[in-house]
C-alpha positions in Angstrom: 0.0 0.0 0.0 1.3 3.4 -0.6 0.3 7.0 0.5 -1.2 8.1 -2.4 -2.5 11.9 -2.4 -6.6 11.3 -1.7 -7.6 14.2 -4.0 -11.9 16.2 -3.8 -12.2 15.1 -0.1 -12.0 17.8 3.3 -8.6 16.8 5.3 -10.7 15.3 8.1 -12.0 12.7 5.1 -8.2 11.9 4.1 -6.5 11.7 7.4 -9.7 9.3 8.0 -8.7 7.2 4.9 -5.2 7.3 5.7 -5.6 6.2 9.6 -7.6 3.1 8.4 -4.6 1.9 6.3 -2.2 2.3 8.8 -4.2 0.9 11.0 -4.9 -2.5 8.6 -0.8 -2.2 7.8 -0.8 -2.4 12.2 -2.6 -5.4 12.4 -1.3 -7.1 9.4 2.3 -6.3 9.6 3.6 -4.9 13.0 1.5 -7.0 15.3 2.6 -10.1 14.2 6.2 -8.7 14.8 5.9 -7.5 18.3 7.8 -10.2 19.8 10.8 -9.2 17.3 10.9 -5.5 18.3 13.0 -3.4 20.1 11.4 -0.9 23.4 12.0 1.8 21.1 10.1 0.2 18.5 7.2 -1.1 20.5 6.8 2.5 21.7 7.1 4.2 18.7 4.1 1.5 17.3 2.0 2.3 20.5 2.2 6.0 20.3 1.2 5.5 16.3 -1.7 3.6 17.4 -3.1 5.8 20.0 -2.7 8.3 16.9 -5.1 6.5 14.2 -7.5 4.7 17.1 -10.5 6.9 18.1 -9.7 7.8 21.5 -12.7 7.9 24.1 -14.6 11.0 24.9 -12.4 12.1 27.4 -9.4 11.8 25.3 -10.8 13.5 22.4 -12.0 17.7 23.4 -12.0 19.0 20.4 -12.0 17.5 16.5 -8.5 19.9 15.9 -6.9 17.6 19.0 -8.1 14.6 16.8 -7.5 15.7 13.6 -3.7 16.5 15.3 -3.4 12.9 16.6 -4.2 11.6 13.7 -1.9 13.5 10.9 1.2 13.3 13.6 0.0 9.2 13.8 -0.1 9.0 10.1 3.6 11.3 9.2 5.3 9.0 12.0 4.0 5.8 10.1 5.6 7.4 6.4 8.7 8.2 8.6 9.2 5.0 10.0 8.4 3.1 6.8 11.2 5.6 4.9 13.8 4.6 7.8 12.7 0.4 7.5 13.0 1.2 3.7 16.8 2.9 4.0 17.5 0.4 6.1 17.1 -2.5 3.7 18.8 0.0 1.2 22.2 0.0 3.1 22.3 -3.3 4.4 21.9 -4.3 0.0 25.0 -2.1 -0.1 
């Protein structure tokens, strides 16, 4: 899957779209790995998770404070997937 640029929809409707495919990529890719990861890593998945999940009514004041979790959620996921991806480049060689 890939973050391609959801064009004709408000940002609350992407950042919506993009949160469920992290989300699916979460449960399909990282969760299975848990065991595998580092603290650093673990945490870093937790704190995108809490990002993309809808928090409870307490956790959630305002739409901006959601609409905030969610885009910082969703850049750490592109971030982290451009640092596995480099990774993979420099180990190649």
């Amino acid at each position: 899957m890939t973050y391609a640029n959801i064009e004709g929809v408000v940002l609350d409707d992407a950042l919506w779209g993009h949160a469920l495919r992290v989300n699916r990529l979460q449960e399909e890719h990282i969760q299975p790995l848990r065991a595998t990861l580092t603290g650093e890593e673990r945490g870093l998945q937790r704190l995108i998770r809490a990002g993309i999940l809808d928090a409870s009514e307490l956790d959630r004041p305002t739409d901006a404070s959601t609409r905030a979790m969610r885009y910082s959620a969703i850049l750490a996921d592109q971030l982290n997937t451009l640092l596995v991806i480099e990774k993979l480049r420099v180990r190649r060689g």
